[in-house]
N, C-alpha and C positions, 0 to 999 in steps of 0.2 A: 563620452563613453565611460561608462561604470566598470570598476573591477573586473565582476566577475565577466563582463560581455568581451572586455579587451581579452580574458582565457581564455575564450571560447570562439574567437575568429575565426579560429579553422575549421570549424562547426560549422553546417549551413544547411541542415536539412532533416533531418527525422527529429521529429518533437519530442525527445524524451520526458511526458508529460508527468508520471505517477512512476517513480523509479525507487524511491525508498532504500538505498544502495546499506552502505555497510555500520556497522556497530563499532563503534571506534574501543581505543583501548579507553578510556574513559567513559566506555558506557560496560566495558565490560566489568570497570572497576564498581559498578552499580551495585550494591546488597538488594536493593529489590525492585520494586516497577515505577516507582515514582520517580521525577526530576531530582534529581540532585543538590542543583544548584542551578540560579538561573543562566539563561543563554548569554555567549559573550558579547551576539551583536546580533540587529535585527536587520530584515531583510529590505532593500531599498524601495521595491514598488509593492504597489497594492491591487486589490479586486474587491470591487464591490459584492457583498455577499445580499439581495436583497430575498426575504421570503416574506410570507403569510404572518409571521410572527414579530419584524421587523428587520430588520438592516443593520449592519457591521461590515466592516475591513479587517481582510486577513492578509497579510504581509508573503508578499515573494520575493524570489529572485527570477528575472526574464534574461535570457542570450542573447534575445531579441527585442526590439519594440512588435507587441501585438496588436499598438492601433493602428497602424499603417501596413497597407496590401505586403504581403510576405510570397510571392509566386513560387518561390525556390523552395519552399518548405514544402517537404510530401511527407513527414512522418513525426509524431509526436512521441513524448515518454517524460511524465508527469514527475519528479524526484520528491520521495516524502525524507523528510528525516526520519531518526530514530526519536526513543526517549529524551534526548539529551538537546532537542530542539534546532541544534547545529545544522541549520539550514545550508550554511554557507560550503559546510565539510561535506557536502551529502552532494554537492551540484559538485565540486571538484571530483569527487569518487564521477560522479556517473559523466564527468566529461575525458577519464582515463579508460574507460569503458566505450566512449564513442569514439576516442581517437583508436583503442585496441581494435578499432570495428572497418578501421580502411577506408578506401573511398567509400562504402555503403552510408559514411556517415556525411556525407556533403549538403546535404538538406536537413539537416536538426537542429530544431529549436528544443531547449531547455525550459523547465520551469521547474522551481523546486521551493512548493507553499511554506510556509513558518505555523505551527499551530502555539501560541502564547498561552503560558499560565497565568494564573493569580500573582503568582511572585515576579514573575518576567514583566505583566505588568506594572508591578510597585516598582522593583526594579529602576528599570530604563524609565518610567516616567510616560509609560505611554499614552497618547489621549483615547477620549474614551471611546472614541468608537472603534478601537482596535477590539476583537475576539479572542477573547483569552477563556480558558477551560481550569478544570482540577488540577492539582500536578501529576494525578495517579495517571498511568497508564490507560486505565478501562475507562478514563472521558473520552478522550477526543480519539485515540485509537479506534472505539469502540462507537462510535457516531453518537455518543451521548449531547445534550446539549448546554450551551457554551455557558460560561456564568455572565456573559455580560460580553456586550452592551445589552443583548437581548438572545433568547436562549432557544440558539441558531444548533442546527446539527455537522457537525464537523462534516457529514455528509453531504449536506448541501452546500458546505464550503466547497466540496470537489465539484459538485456539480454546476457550482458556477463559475468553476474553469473551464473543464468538458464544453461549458455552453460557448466561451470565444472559439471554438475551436469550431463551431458547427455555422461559422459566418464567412461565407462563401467569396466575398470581399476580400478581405482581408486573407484567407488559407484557400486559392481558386485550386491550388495540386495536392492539398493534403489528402493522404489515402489511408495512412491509418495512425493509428493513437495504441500507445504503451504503457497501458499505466502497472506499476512494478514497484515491487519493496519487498528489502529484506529485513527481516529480523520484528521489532515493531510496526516499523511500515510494512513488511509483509499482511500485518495483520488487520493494520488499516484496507489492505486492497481484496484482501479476502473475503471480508465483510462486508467493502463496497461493492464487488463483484456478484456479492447474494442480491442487496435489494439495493444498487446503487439505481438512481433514474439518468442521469447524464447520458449516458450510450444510448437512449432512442434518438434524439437529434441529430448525434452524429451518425448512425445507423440510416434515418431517414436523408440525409447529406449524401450518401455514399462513402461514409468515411467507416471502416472497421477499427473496432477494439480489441485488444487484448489485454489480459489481468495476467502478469508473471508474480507468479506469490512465492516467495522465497525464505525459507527456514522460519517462521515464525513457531509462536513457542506452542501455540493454539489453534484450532479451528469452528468455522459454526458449527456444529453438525444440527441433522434435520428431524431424528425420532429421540428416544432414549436412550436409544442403544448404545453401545459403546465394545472398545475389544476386550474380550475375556483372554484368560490364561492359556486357552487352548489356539489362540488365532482369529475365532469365531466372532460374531457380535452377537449380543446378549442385551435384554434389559439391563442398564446399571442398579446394583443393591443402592439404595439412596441412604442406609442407616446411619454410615457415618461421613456422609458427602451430601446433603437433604439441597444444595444450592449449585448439584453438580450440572443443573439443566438448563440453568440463568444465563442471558444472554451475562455475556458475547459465547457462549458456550451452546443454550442454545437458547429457546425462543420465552423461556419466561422469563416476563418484565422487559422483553423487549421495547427500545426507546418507540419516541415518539414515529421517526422517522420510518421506521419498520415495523410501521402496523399499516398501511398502505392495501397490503394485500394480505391473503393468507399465507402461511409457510409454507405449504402445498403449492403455491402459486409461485413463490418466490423461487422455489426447489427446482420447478419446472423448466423458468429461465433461466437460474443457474446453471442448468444440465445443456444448455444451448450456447452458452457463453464458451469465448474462446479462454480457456485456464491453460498456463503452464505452472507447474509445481514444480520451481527448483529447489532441486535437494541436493546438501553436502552429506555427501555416503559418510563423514568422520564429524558431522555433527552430532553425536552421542553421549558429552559430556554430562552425566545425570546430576551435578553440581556446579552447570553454568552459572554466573551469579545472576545472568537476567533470564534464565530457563523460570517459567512460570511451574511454581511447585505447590500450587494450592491443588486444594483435591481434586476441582473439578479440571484442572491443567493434568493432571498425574492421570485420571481416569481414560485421557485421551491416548497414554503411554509413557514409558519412559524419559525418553530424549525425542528432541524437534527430529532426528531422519525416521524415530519409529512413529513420528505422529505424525508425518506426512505420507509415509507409505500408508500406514495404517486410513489413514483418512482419504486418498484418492483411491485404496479398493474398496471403501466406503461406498462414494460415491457412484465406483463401475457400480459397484454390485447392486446398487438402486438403479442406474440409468447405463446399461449396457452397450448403450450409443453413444454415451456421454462424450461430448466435445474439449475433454480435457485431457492432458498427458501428463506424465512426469519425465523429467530431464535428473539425473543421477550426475553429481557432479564429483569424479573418486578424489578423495584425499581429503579434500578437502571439508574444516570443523566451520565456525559461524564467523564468517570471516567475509563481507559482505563484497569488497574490492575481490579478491579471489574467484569469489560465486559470478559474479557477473563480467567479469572478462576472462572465465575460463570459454571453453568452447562451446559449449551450451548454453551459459551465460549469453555470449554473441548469439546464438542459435534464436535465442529465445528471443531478442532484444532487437537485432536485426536481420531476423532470418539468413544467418550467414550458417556455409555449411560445415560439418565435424560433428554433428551431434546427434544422435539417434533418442530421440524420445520413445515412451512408451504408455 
């Protein structure tokens, strides 16, 4: 039994698959969106990432073995790290979140992916068919593709986790899937949630998903527009911002990954996806040091709680029906352990109650 599986004993049942939990103080100590310095330690198991393009290994950490039948497991929740690639701190955060959750958490399995840089590979010596991406942020956040072994989209890294999950063998009770992240990984799940393809298998399984996006610094958005001064949305002035529309912002230059369909089309499904927006109402720091402060980040607002309000009345006011909510978490600033074992945090996480979305 490994490390982290002998923590997590008392774990046995929601798959907390895509959880992306908290910013540590050393990522808040970051000046800007790149890695720092490399990880301290890589994650023990692996997954074959194989596509169209070629094949690589991307590094996790499992609660569980997920090649043998798991019956007990009924609920998944994916853990991204942040920046700072600390896989290992990101599974501990989201297994004090499963234990704040009570008995609802008796069925959880853990998985919490590693995404490696250029340096992480010099680094540790890694061989080479490990996936390693930019140090910047807007690679592998942003489903750009990998530098090597062969230039894979961090997106379909996710999606061929999603894929064990939709093997009926192995998961015969699972009923639903969590994928969740704050801060960074919020932003990974945001973007995977527009054109990720994972969630048709498990959809076609009977297994539901949900996308919990939590404080990130950004979002996609779907036309030009953006908020003016008065509240409103407005064409953005492009004169002194001409790259404010470029993904991950929005669809120009979009990677490879997400030209699949149109943005129209992408827009559509997204409005049908299960979103919660958790937001810390004291998230407002306008000089966070990992608050993205490039133009086309500022043109979205202020601080991360005016760019998540601001951006899910976005989305009402395109799709009135929309299948998303926001979850207001009070006091709390970008503080990922907080956000997700507050009450809505649980709400969100494991439908436990206290929490009133909106």
């Amino acid at each position: 039994m490994n490390r982290i599986q002998s923590c997590l004993n008392p774990v046995a049942g929601y798959l907390i698959l895509l959880l992306a939990l908290t910013e540590t103080a050393a990522y808040a100590a970051a000046k800007d969106s790149s890695r720092p310095r490399p990880v301290k330690v890589i994650a023990d198991q692996r997954v074959e990432v194989k596509t169209s393009v070629g094949n690589g290994v991307l590094p996790l950490y499992l609660s569980r073995d997920w090649t043998t039948s798991q019956p007990d497991v009924t609920r998944a929740v994916i853990v991204f790290h942040g920046v700072l690639g600390n896989a290992d701190d990101y599974l501990r955060s989201a297994q004090r979140a499963v234990t704040a959750a009570g008995d609802t958490a008796r069925s959880t399995l853990l998985v919490a992916p590693q995404f490696m840089t250029d340096r992480d590979a010099i680094t540790h010596k890694l061989s080479d068919d490990i996936l390693r991406w930019g140090s910047k942020q807007d690679s592998w956040t942003a489903g750009e593709a990998a530098h090597g072994p062969t230039p894979i989209s961090s997106f379909e890294a996710i999606d061929a986790i999603l894929a064990r999950f939709a093997d009926r063998v192995i998961f015969p009770k699972l009923s639903q899937i969590v994928v969740a992240g704050h801060s960074a990984g919020g932003q990974v799940v945001q973007r995977y949630a527009v054109v990720g393809r994972g969630d048709s298998a498990l959809t076609n399984a009977g297994i539901s998903v949900r996308y919990v996006v939590a404080n990130p610094s950004s979002y996609l958005y779907f036309s030009p527009d953006r908020p003016d001064s008065n509240g409103d949305f407005a064409p953005f002035k492009t004169a002194n911002c001409p790259d404010f529309n470029n993904w991950k912002y929005g669809w120009s230059e979009a990677p490879r990954y997400a030209r699949e369909k149109t943005p129209t089309a992408y827009e559509q499904a997204y409005a049908t996806r299960e979103v919660i927006y958790l937001v810390g109402t004291a998230d407002t720091n306008q000089n966070h040091p990992a608050l993205d402060k490039s133009c086309a980040g500022e043109a979205q607002g202020p601080h991360r709680y005016a760019r998540a309000i601001t951006y899910a009345r976005y989305m009402k006011m395109r799709h009135p029906d929309i299948n998303h909510r926001v979850s207001e978490v009070p006091g709390i600033g970008h503080n990922g352990d907080k956000m997700l074992t507050s009450k809505c945090g649980l709400a969100a996480l494991f439908d436990q109650p206290g929490c009133t979305a909106h």
